[in-house]
C-alpha positions as CSV (number, residue, x, y, z in Angstrom):
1,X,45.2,-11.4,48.5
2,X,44.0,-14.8,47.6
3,X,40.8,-15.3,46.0
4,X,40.8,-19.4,46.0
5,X,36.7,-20.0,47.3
6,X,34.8,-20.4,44.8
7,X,30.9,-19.3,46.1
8,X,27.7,-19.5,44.5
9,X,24.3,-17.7,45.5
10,X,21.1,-19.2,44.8
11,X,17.9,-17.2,46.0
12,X,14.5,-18.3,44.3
13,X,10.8,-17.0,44.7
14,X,7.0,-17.5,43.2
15,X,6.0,-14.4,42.3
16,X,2.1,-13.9,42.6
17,X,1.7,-12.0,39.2
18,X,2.2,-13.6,35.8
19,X,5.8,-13.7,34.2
20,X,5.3,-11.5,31.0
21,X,3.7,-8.7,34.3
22,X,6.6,-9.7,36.2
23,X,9.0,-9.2,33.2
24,X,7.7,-6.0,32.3
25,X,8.8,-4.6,35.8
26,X,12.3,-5.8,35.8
27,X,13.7,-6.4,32.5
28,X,15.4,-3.0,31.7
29,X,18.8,-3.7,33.2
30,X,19.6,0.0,34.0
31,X,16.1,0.1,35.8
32,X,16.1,-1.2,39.3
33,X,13.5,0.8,40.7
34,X,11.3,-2.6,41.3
35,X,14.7,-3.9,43.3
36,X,16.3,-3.2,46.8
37,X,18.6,-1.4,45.5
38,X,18.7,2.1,43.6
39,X,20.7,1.9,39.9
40,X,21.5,4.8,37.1
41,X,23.2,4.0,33.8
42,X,26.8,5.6,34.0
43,X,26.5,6.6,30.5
44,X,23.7,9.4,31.2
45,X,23.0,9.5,27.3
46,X,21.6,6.1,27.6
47,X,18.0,5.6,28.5
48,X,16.8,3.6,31.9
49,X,15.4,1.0,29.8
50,X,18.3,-0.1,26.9
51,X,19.2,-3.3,27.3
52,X,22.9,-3.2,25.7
53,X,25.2,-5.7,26.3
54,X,28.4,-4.5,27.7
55,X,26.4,-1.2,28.8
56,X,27.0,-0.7,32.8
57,X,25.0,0.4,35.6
58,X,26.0,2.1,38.8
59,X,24.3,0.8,42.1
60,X,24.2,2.8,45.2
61,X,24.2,0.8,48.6
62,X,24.8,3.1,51.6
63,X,26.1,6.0,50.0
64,X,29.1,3.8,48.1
65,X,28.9,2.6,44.4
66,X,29.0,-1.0,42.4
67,X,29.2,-0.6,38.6
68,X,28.0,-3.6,37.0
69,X,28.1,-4.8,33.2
70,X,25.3,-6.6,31.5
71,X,26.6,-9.0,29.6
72,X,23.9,-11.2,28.4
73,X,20.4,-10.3,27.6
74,X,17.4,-12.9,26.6
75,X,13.9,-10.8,26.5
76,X,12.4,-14.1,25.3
77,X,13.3,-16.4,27.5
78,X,12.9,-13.7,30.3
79,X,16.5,-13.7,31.6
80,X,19.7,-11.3,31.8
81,X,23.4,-12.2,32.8
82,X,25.8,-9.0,34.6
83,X,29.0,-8.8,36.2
84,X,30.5,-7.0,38.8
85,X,33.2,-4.1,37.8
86,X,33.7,-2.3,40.5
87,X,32.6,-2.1,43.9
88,X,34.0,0.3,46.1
89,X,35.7,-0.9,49.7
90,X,33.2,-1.2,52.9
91,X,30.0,-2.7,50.7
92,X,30.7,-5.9,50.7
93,X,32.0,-7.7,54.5
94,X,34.7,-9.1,52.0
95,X,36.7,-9.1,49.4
96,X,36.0,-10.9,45.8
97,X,36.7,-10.7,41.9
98,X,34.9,-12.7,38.6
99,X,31.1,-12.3,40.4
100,X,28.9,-13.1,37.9
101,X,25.3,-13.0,38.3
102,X,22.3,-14.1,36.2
103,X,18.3,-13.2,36.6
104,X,15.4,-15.5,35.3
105,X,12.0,-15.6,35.5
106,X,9.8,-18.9,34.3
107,X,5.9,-19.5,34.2
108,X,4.5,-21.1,36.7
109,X,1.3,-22.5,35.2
110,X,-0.8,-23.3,38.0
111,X,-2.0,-20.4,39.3
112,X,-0.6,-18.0,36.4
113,X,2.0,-17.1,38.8
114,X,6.0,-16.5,38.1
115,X,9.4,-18.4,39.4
116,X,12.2,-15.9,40.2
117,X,15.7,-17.2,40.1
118,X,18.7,-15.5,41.1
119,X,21.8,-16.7,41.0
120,X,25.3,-15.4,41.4
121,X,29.1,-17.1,41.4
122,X,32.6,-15.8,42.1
123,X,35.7,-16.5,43.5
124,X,36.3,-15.2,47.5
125,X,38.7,-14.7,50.0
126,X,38.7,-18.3,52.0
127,X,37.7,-16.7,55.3
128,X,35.3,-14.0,53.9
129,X,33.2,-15.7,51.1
130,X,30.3,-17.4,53.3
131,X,30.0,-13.6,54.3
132,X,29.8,-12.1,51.3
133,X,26.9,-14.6,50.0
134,X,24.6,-13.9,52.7
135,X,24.9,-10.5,52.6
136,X,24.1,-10.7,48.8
137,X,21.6,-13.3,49.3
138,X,19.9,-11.5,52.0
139,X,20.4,-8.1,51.9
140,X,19.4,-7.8,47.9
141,X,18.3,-10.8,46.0
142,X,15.9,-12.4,48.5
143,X,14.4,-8.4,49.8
144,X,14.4,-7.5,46.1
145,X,12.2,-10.6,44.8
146,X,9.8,-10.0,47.6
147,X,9.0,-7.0,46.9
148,X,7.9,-7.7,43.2
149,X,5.3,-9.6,45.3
């Protein structure tokens, strides 16, 4: 398997709420209730809102798993860096390995509203990659912005 695309995701929204609001819903890493997609830490001693880094989270997309890693955390500059572990086969329309991904919020100061950034890189399978962007792109950055909305 050759993972020689290299593939970057860039989703971005105004929020209509003000970023430290904003950041209060999202900012516990093991927390995605506010998101698409349903997470649980894997370490059950560890509570919904630590922010550890190198602590990992399980996400369930139709019945299958993704374990992610956070491995940057900025509460004041409203931002927070994971990575991808594992992800079992059938999520994702493709394969991929080093998916990193990184979540920012900054003020927008007319209108006390909040810019959402979501970004996301790794390296694909040639033929597979474009997939696998749009289906993150789509199907959980862009749905899970909108709804903090």
């Amino acid at each position: 398997m050759s993972f020689t695309k290299h593939t970057e995701i860039y989703i971005s929204s105004v929020i209509s709420k003000p970023i430290n609001e904003t950041w209060e819903k999202i900012k516990g890493f093991n927390d995605m209730d506010w998101a698409q997609v349903p997470s649980v830490p894997v370490d059950s001693a560890q509570p919904r809102e630590a922010n550890i880094i190198g602590k990992d989270r399980q996400l369930t997309v139709g019945g299958k798993h993704i374990v992610e890693r956070l491995t940057a955390y900025d509460n004041v500059n409203h931002s927070y860096t994971y990575a991808i572990i594992t992800a079992e086969d059938g999520i994702f329309p493709g394969k991929f390995q080093h998916y990193t991904a990184t979540l920012t919020l900054k003020a927008v100061t007319d209108g006390d509203h909040t810019f959402a950034q979501w970004t996301a890189s790794f390296n694909g399978e040639a033929d597979t990659a474009d997939a696998v962007a749009q289906f993150i792109g789509s199907n959980v950055f862009l749905p899970s912005l909108t709804k903090l909305n």
